[in-house]
C-alpha positions, -999 to 999 in steps of 0.1 A, spaced: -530 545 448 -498 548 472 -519 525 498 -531 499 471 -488 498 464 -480 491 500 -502 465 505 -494 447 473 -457 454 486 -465 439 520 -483 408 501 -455 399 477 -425 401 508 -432 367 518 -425 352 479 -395 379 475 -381 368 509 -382 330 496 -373 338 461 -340 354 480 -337 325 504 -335 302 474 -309 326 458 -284 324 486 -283 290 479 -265 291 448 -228 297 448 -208 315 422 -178 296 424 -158 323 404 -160 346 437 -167 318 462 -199 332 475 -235 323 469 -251 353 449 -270 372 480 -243 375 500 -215 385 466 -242 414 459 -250 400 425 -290 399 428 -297 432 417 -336 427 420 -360 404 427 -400 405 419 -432 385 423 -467 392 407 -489 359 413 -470 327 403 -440 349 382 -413 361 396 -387 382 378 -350 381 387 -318 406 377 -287 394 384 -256 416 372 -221 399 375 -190 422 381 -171 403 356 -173 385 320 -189 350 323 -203 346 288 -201 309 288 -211 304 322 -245 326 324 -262 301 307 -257 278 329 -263 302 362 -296 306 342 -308 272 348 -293 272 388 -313 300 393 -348 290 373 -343 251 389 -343 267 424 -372 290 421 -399 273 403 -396 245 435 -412 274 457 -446 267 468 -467 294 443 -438 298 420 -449 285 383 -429 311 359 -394 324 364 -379 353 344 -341 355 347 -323 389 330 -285 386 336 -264 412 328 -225 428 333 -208 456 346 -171 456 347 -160 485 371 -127 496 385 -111 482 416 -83 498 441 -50 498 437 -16 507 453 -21 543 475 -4 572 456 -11 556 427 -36 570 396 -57 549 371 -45 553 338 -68 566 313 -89 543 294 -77 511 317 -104 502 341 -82 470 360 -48 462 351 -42 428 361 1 418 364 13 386 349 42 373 367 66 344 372 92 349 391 112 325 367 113 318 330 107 288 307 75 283 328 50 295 298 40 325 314 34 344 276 16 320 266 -11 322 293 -10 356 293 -20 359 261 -44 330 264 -62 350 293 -64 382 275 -83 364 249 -104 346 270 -114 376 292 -123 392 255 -142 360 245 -165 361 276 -174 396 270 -149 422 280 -127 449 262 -88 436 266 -53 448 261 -17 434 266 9 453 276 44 433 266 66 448 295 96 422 288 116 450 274 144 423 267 124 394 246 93 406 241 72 382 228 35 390 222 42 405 186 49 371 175 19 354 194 -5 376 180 4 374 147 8 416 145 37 436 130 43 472 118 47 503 142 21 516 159 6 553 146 4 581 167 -24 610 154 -4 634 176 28 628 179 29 622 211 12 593 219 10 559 204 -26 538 189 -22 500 201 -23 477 177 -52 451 176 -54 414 170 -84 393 174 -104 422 192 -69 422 214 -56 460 219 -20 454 221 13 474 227 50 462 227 90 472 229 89 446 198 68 471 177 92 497 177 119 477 172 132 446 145 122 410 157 165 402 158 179 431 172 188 428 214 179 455 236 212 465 254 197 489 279 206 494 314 178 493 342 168 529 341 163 530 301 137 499 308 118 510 335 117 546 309 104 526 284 83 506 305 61 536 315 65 551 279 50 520 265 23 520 293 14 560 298 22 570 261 -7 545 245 -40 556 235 -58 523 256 -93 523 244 -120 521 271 -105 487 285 -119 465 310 -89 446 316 -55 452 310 -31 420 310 5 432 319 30 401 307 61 409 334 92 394 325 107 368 348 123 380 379 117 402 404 142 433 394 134 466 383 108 461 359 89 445 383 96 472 411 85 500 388 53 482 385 47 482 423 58 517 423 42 540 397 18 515 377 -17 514 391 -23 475 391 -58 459 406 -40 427 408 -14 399 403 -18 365 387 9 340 391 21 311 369 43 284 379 49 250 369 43 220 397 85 216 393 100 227 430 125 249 411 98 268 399 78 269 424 109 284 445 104 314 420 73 317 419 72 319 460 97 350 456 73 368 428 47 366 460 64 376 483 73 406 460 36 416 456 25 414 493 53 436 502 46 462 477 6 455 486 -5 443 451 -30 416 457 -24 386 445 -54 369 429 -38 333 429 -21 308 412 -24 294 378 -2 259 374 9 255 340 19 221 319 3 202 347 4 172 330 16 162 292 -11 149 269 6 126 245 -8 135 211 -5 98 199 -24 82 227 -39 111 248 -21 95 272 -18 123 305 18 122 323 27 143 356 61 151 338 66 177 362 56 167 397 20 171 408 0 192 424 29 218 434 4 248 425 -25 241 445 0 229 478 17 268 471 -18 284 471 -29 264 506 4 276 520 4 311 512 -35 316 519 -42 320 479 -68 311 453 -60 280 430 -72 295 399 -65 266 376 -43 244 360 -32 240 322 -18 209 303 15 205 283 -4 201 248 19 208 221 -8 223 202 -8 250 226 32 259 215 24 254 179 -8 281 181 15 312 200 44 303 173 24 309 141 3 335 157 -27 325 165 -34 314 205 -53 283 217 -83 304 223 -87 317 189 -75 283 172 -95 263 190 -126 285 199 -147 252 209 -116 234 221 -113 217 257 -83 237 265 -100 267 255 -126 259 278 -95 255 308 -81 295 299 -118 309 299 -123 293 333 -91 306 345 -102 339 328 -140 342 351 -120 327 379 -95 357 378 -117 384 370 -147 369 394 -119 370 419 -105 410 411 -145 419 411 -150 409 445 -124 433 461 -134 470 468 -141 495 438 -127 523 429 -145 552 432 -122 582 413 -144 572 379 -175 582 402 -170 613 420 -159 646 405 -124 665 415 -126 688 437 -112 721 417 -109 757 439 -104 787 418 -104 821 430 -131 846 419 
């Protein structure tokens, strides 16, 4: 029986080897590598004129598997011998490194840092457009709202009420649209101003972070405030983040920000997954008429500078203000929507991007524990 195996085996390598060979020609653009060489054909088998293919993504791609589907069958069936092609694709989201000293939160499998380095530039909004599109394509999502001062993610979600804690000790996020979500502007009223010094934020900060009962997340969106001051240094320091997403505007006064909020992450050695340009161009909502009110292409010229990804840019629709103010985000107003399609894109790209750095492995192996007898 074992013999009859091998020599089947030794039969079908030619076919696997060219199924393969066709494989490695297709590129998935969300980690910039063609699928043999990202890791993401997880097997591969021929019996006569059928071959069988499992490919499993490290991140949420929903809307795009159907179309890696068709990549994948239109590149087989042109072998020689090839007739029927089976393709299974499937997900797992696992944890990736980050800073040394650090420890993964419970419950959080990637944290993945918003930041700015300046307001006014919309940074909010995407965040909270990204969470929901990460969730749309397939993955469990939080927000945490670290802008102690204006927090602003109660009123984008549409959520109100304190949060309940079942122990007294910790808090239960509050959840919009399948979005586990946790805010300073929970606990507090929507008028009243936070007039805290630095060390009471950075307190709260990690309250608001260590002190919530996250449920078996995927992703984590952290929505920094502007700046680069102690919010964002406590971050670097004692939050375990897989990686930084930065939002700037093509303006030059922006993009002088959102230079600093880079340089911030490299020197605290939080990777920075690249660069989202937001209100790229205005879309007149009389004409449809698209205006670079802003300057042009001042994202993608930052990204070629610095050696970073260009993860997307995102248009100056004023439907996009109008869905955040009354509570309900592009993605979930306009599910179908062309700018919906824009923040999922910028969701795989982000994620495809975090899944192709190194995992983390403290999920895998077991402490170590010594005890004396």
């Amino acid at each position: 029986m074992d013999t009859v195996s091998v020599e089947d085996k030794r039969e079908t390598q030619p076919a696997v080897d060219a199924v393969r060979q066709a494989l490695s020609k297709i590129d998935d653009p969300h980690l910039k590598r063609d699928l043999i060489a990202a890791g993401e054909v997880d097997e591969v088998n021929v019996d006569g004129d059928a071959a069988k293919i499992r490919i499993v993504l490290g991140y949420p791609a929903a809307s795009w598997t159907g179309l890696l589907e068709s990549l994948i069958r239109d590149q087989v069936v042109a072998i020689e011998g090839i007739r029927a092609v089976e393709v299974v694709i499937e997900t797992k989201i696992v944890g990736h490194e980050v800073q040394k000293g650090v420890s993964p939160i419970e419950g959080v499998r990637n944290m993945i840092a918003v930041a700015s380095g300046k307001g006014g530039v919309g940074k909010s909004t995407v965040s909270v457009n990204l969470a929901l599109a990460l969730a749309a394509e397939g993955s469990r999502v939080g927000i945490l709202d670290a802008d102690i001062y204006g927090p602003s993610q109660p009123r984008m979600l549409g959520i109100s009420g304190q949060p309940k804690s079942s122990d007294g000790k910790s808090l239960e996020p509050l959840v919009s649209y399948h979005l586990q979500a946790m805010s300073i502007g929970f606990l507090i009223d929507e008028e009243t101003p936070m007039i805290w010094r630095g060390p009471m934020v950075t307190q709260a900060l990690e309250q608001l972070l260590n002190d919530t009962r996250w449920d078996d997340l995927d992703y984590l969106v952290i929505d920094l405030p502007p700046g680069t001051g102690d919010t964002q240094l406590t971050l670097a320091q004692k939050v375990p983040v897989s990686g930084a997403l930065i939002v700037t505007t093509p303006q030059d006064i922006a993009l002088l920000d959102a230079k600093k909020a880079f340089k911030m992450f490299e020197k605290v050695e939080i990777p920075v997954l690249g660069i989202v340009e937001n209100m790229s161009t205005h879309i007149c909502t009389n004409c449809g008429h698209e205006e670079h009110i802003f300057g042009e292409g001042g994202g993608s010229r930052m990204a070629t500078e610095y050696g970073i990804d260009f993860l997307g840019e995102i248009p100056l629709a004023r439907s996009i203000r109008e869905g955040t103010d009354s509570g309900k985000p592009t993605v979930v107003a306009e599910p179908d929507g062309q700018l919906t399609e824009i923040y999922r894109a910028i969701a795989r790209n982000v994620s495809g991007r975090l899944a192709a750095r190194k995992r983390d492995y403290t999920d895998v192996f077991p402490s170590i524990v010594i005890q004396n007898s």
